[in-house]
N, C-alpha and C positions, 0 to 999 in steps of 0.2 A: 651359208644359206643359199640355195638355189631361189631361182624363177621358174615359176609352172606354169605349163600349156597344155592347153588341149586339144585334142583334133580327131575325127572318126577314124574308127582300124580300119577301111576301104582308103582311106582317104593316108592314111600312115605308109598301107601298104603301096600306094603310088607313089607317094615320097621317096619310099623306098627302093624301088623300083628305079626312079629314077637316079639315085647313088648312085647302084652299081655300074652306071654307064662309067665313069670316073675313079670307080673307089673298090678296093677288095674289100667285097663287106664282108664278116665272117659273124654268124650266127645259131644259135643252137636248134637241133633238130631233133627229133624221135624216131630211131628205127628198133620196132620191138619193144623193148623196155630199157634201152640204151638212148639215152640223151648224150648229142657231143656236138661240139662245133662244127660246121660245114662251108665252105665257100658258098654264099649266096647268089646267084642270078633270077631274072625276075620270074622264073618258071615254080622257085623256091620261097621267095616271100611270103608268100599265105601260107607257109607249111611252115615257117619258124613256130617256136613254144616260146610262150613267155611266162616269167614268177614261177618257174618249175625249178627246185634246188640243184644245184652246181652240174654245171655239164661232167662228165667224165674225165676230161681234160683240164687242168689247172691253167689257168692265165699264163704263168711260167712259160709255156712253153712254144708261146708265141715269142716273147722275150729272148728265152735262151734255147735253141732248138735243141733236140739230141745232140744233134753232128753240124757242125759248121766249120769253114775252114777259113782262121781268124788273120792268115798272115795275105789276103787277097786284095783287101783293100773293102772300105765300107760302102754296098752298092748301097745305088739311089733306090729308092722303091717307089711302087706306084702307092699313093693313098691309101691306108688302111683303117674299116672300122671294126672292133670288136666289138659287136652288141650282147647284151646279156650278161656280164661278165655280175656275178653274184659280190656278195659283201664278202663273204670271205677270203674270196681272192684277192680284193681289191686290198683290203686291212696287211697283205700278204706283201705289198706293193714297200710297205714299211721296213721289211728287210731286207728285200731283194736291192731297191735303191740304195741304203746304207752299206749294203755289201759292193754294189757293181757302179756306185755314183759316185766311190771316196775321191775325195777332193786333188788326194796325192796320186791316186791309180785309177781314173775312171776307165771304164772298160768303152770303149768308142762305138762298139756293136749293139750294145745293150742299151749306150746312152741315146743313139739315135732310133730306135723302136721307140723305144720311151718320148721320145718329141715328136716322132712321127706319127705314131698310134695313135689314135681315137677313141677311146673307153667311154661306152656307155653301159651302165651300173644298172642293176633290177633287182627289184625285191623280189626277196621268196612269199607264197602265197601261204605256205606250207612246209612244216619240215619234213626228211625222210629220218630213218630209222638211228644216224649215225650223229644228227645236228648235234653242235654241241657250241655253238659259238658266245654264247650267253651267259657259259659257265669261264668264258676269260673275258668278259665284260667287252663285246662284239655285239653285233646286233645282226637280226636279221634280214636287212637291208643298208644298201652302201651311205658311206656317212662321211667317204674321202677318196683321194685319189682315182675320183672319173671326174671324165668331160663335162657327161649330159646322165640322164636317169629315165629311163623306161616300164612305164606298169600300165597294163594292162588289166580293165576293170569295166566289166557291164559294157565288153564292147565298143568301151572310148580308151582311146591312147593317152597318157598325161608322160607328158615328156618334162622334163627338169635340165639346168642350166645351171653350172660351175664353175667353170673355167673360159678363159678367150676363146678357144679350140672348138667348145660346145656352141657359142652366140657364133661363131662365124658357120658352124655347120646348122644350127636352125636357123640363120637369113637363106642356106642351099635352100632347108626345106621349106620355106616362107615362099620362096622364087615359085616351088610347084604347086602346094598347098595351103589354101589360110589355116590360120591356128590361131586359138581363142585363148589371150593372155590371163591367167585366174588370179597370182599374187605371188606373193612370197611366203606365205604360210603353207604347211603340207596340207593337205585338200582332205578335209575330215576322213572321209571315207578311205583313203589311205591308208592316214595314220590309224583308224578301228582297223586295218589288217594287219598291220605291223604290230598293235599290243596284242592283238588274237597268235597270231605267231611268236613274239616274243613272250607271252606265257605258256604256251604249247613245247617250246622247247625248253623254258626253264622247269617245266614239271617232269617232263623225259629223262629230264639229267638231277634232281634235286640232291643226289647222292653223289655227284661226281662233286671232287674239289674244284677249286677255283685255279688260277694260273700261282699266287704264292702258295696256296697251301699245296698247290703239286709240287712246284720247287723244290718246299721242304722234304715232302715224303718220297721222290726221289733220291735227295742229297743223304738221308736217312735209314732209308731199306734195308734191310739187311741183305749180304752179297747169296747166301741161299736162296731168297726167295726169287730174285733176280733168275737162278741157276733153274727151278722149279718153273717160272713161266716161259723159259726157252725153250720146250721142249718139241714145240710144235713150231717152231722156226726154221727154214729151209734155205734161208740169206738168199731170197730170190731177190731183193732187193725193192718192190712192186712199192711199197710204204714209201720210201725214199722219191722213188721215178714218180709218181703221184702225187707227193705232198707238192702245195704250192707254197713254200718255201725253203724249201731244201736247195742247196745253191752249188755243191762239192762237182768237180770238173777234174776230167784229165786232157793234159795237153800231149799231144801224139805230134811225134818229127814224122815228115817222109821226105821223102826226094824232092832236088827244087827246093830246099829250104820250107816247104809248107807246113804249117803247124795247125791243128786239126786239134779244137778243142769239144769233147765228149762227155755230156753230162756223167758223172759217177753217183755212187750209192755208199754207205757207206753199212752199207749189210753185208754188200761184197767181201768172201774170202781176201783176204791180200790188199782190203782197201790200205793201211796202212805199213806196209810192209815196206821196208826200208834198202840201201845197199847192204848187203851183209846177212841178207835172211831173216834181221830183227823184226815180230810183229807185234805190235804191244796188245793189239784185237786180235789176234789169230784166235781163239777160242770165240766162240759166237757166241757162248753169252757174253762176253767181255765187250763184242761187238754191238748185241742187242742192248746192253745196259748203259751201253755209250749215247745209242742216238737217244735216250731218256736225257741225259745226262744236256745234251748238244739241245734239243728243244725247250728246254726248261730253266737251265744251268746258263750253260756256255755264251749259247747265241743272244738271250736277253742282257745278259750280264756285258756280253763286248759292242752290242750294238743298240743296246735299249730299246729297242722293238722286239715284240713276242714273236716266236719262232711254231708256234700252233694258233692254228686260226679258229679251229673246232670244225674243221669242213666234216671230218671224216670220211675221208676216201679213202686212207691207209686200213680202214677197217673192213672196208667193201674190197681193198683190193687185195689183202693181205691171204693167200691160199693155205693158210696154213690156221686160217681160222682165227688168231688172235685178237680181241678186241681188247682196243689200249684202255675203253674207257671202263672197262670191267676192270681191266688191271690195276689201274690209278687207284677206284674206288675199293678193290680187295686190299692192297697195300695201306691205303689210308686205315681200313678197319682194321688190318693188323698191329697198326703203328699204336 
């Protein structure tokens, strides 16, 4: 349970303002019809969006970059906050920690973003065309793993408090602006846009299965029909590099001993290809049926956290036209 504050959007946006003297804020913007994260300075404040569904960019990928070179040594950073960062990615946080936090193998790179980061969480106001997070019992606004919480409503800011990290960055923002403390309940008006959205996307998807009955019909399908929705698959990979939990990596040697770890796909030809030429995916459907297999299957099964958030971005970003949630819900009518 958070604490809520209030405070006027002129008065948010000074706050703000005043961050980035100290802090890389990083923030979601609109150029054209493309939403994505941006380095903020105070020229860009008034031009962040807020309550507008998932940037284009997954959370992930402040965590785990493309390309880093992990044998360097773990620099310091300067202060980071991500604002905006939606429910879906945050709920996403579940496996990515389980996979990069293990107790025996913590990854040092990923563990300190993670303590160093600032995550403040927004509700969507609205879904787009792909929401689907309500059909794996998600919600559409964050409910874990952020700092602070930001919603934007008739022009007043309601800021939210979770963690240590968030009460020691609203005292920064106390230092510049007063805020008016409301309680610990979510603040009516709120909560009426969160069940107006949380009904709006569970009527969108009333036909898609839920996370076990995908399971099933996954583990089920017959290997034909698998063979039938490949067809328009191109293993560009784009599903993978977009989802915000897909976590698969190659470690590259070079010279210097340096080791150069680079996000993979596992759409990619040759993602599993072995010494000796063996590839047990070399056939793309074999490949395409796998990541079904690895989101539904594999991943909740070895780390008890789901492996699909219902953001839907593999659907936006998928060139080849496939939509997984057409696909689930044909299969299920098959089955």
């Amino acid at each position: 349970m958070g604490k809520y504050y209030q405070l006027g959007k002129d008065a948010w946006d000074d706050a703000l303002s005043g961050l980035t003297c100290d802090h890389r804020v990083y923030a979601p913007l609109v150029h054209g019809e493309s939403q994505d994260y941006e380095l903020i300075d105070k020229d860009l404040v008034r031009k962040i969006v807020y309550n507008v569904p998932k940037p284009s960019t997954p959370l992930k990928i402040f965590l785990l970059p493309v390309k880093e070179n992990v044998s360097a040594g773990v620099p310091k950073n300067v202060p980071v906050i991500i604002l905006g960062v939606p429910g879906c990615d945050l709920f996403a946080l579940d496996l990515l920690d389980a996979f990069y936090l293990d107790e025996e193998y913590p990854d040092l790179y990923y563990a300190q973003r993670r303590q160093e980061f600032l995550l403040i969480g927004t509700d969507c106001h609205f879904s787009d065309a792909h929401c689907h997070c309500t059909s794996y019992g998600l919600n559409p606004y964050p409910s874990k793993n952020q700092d602070m919480g930001v919603s934007l409503i008739n022009d007043k800011v309601w800021l939210s408090v979770y963690t240590e990290k968030g009460g020691d960055l609203l005292k920064k923002i106390q230092d510049i602006t007063p805020l008016r403390f409301f309680g610990e309940d979510v603040p009516a008006e709120m909560e009426d846009i969160r069940q107006k959205v949380r009904k709006e996307i569970e009527a969108n998807n009333r036909r898609l299965p839920n996370y076990q009955e995908t399971t099933h019909v996954v583990m089920n399908a017959a290997y034909e029909k698998w063979e039938r929705h490949v067809e328009r698959c191109v293993s560009c990979g784009a599903c993978a590099a977009i989802c915000p939990t897909c976590t698969c990596f190659l470690l590259i040697d070079r010279q210097g001993f340096e080791k150069i770890r680079q996000l993979d796909a596992c759409q990619y030809p040759g993602f599993e290809r072995v010494a000796g030429g063996e590839d047990p995916l070399k056939k793309m459907d074999k490949r395409f049926r796998n990541r079904y297999f690895c989101k539904y299957l594999y991943r909740p099964e070895k780390y008890e956290a789901i492996a699909c958030t219902g953001c839907g971005r593999c659907i936006t970003a998928c060139i080849g036209d496939i939509n997984k949630n057409e696909l689930l819900t044909e299969l299920t009518n098959d089955g």
